[in-house]
C-alpha positions in Angstrom: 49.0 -25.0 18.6 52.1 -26.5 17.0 50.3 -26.1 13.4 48.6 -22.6 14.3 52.5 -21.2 14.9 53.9 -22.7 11.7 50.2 -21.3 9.9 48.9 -23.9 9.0 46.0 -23.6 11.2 43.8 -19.9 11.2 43.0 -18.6 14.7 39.4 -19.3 14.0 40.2 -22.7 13.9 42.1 -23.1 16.8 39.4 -21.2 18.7 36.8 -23.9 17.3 38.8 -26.6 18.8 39.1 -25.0 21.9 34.9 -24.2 22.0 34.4 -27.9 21.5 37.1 -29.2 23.6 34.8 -27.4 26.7 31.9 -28.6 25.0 33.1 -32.0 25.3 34.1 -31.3 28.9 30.5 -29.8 29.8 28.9 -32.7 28.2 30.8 -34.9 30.1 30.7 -33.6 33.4 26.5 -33.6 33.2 26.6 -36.9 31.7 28.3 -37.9 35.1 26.0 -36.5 37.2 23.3 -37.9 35.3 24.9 -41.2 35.6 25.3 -41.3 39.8 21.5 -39.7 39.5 20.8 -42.7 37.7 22.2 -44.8 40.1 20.3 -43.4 43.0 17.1 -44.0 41.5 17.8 -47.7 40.9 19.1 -48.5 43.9 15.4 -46.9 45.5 13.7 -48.6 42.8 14.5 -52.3 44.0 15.0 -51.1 47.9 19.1 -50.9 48.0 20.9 -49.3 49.9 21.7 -45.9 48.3 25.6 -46.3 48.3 25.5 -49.5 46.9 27.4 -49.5 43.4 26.5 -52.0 40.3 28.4 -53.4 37.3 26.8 -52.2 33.9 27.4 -53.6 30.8 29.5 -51.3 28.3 27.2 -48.9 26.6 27.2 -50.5 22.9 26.4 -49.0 19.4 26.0 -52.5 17.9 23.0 -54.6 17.8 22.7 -58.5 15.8 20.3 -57.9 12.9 18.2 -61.2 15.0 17.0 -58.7 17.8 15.9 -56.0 15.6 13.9 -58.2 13.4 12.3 -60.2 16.9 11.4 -56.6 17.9 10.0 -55.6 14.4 8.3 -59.3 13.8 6.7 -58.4 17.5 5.8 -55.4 16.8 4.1 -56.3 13.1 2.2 -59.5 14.5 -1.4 -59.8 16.0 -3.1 -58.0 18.9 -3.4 -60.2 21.7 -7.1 -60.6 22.5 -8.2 -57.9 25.2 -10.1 -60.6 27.3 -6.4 -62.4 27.8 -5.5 -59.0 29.7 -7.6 -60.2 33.0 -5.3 -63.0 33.3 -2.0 -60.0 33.4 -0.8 -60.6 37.2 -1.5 -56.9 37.4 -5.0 -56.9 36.1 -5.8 -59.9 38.5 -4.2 -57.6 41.8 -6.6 -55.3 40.8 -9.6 -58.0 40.6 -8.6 -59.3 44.2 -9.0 -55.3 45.3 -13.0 -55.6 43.7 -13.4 -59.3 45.6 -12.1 -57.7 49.1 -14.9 -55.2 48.4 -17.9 -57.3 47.9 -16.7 -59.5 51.2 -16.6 -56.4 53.1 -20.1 -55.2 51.7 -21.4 -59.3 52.7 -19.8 -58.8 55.7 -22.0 -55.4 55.9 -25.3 -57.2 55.2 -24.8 -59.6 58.2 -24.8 -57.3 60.6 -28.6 -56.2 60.3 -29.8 -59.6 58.9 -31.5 -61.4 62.1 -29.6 -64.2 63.6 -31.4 -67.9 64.9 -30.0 -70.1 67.4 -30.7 -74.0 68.3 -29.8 -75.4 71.3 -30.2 -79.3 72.6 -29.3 -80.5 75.7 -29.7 -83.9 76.6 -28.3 -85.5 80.3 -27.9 -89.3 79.7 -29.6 -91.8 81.6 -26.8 -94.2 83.1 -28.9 -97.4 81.8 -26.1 -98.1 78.7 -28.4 -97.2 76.1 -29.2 -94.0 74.2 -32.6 -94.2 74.4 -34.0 -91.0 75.2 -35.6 -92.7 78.2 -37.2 -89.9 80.4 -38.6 -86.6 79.2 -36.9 -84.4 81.9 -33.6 -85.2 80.1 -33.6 -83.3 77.7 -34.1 -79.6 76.6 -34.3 -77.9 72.8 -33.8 -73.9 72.5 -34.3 -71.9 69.6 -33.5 -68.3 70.0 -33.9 -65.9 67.0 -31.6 -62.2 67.2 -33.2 -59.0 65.5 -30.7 -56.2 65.6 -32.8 -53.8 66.3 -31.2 -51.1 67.5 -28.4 -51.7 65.4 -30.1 -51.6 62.2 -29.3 -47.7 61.5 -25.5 -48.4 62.2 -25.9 -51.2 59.7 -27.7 -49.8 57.1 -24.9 -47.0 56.9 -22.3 -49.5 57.1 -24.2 -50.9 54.1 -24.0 -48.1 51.7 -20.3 -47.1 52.9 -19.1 -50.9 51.8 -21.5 -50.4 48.7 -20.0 -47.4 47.5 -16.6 -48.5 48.7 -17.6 -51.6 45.9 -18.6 -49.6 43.3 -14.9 -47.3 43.7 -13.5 -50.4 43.4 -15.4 -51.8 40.2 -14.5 -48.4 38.8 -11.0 -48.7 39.3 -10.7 -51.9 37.9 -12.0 -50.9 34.9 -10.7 -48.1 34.4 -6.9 -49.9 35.2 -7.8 -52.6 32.4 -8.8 -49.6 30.3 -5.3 -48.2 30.9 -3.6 -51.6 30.4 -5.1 -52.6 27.0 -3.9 -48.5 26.1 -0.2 -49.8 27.9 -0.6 -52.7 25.7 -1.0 -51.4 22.3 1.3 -48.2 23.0 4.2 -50.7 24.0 3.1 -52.0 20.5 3.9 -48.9 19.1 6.7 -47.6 20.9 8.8 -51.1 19.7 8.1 -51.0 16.0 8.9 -47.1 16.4 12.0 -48.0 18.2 12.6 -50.5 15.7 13.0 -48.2 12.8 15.0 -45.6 14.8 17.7 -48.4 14.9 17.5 -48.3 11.3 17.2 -44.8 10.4 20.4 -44.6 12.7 22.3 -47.5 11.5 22.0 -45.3 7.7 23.1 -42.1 9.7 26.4 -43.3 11.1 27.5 -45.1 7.9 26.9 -41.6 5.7 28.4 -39.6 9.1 31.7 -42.0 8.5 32.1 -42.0 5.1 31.7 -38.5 5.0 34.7 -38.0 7.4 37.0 -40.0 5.8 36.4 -38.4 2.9 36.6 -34.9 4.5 39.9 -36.2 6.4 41.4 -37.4 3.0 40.7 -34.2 1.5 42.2 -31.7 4.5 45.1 -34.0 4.1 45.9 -32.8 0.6 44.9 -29.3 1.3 41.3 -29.8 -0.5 38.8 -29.1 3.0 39.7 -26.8 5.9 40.4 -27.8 9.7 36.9 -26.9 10.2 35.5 -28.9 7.6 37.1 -31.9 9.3 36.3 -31.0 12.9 32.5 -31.0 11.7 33.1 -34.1 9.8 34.2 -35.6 13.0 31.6 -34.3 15.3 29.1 -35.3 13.2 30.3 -38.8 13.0 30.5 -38.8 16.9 27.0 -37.4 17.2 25.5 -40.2 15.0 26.8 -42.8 17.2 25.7 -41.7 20.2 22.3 -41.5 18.5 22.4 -45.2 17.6 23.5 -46.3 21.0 20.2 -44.5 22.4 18.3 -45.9 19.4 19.8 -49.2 20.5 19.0 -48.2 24.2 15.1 -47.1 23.1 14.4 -50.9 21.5 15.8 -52.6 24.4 13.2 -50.6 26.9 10.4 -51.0 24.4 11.3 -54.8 24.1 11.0 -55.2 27.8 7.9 -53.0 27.9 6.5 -55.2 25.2 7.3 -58.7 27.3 6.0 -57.3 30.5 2.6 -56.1 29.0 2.3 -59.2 26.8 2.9 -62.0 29.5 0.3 -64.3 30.5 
């Protein structure tokens, strides 16, 4: 205001400050609400309770040269064999849900397959020896079970555990088909991520050489207050571009780890 009433400022400028002064305030009030958002969903994610509050590193716009080239060397280097995906913790959950299916469908079978019995009894002759010394001693039984009238109730309780074992198969293919597709986006997404570090890196050091240039130049009366305020905000925008870029790789990286353990 102080350099609007002397005129060094036009009206349209201050009026452009002003806009992106409430910009800034707008921006920052959803970014807030975002944040305690954010902070509800973790705390349900690993079962806290919802009030409780966490200590998060400082949101950074820097990352060492030796992450991005680990991420880029990651992402560049061979597919892992699709046959090591069965031995993913996840993939072998899956495989224990196909196992408890064929037990079931055994346990099934059993109840309509006929059943044999063999008993012996044998009352010992009090003469100190184990001879079997008398034939009235001693009795054998062999009994044999057909179910039946339970057969019908079987056989149904056959095809519901057969078909409950095919859903099953089906599942876990289809969940290793999904996995090896998890596998080879993660892939993806971390050399993508990769080069968006890069691609911003080259953004914010053209965004801040371009406002000091545009600052030196409105100093001397060369570039207008406007010039400089886009200057500025462009520069501010290219930084918080790189800290999500920065943000992106570091998701993708522990996408990549998760998917890729053995």
């Amino acid at each position: 205001n102080a350099r609007f009433e002397v005129g060094q400022l036009s009206r349209a400028e201050v009026m452009r400050w002003e806009s992106q002064v409430a910009n800034a305030e707008g921006n920052l009030i959803e970014a807030t609400n975002a944040l305690r958002l954010a902070r509800l969903n973790l705390n349900a994610v690993i079962g806290a309770e919802l009030p409780t509050e966490w200590e998060f590193p400082e949101v950074t716009d820097t990352i060492a040269d030796e992450v991005l080239d680990n991420g880029e060397k990651a992402a560049d280097g061979p597919m892992p064999d699709p046959a090591t995906v069965t031995d993913h913790p996840a993939v072998m959950q899956v495989g224990e849900t196909v196992n408890l299916a064929k037990s079931e469908e055994w346990n099934a079978a059993t109840n309509v397959l006929p059943s044999a019995n063999f008993v012996f009894n044998y009352a010992w002759e009090n003469n100190d020896t184990l001879d079997l010394d008398g034939d009235e001693n001693w009795t054998a039984t062999i009994s044999v079970e057909i179910p039946l009238f339970q057969s019908l109730g079987g056989i149904f309780g056959i095809t519901s555990a057969h078909k409950s074992l095919l859903s099953a198969e089906l599942q876990e293919d289809e969940f290793r088909r999904g996995f090896l597709q998890r596998l080879q986006n993660a892939r993806l997404n971390l050399k993508a991520a990769a080069q968006r570090v890069k691609a911003s890196r080259k953004e914010v050091a053209f965004a801040e050489e371009n406002f000091e240039i545009v600052k030196t130049r409105e100093s001397i009366g060369a570039a207008t207050n406007l010039e400089l305020l886009d200057a500025q905000f462009s520069y501010i925008q290219a930084k918080g571009r790189l800290a999500t870029a920065i943000a992106d790789l570091q998701i993708a990286g522990a996408e990549w780890e998760y998917v890729n353990a053995n």
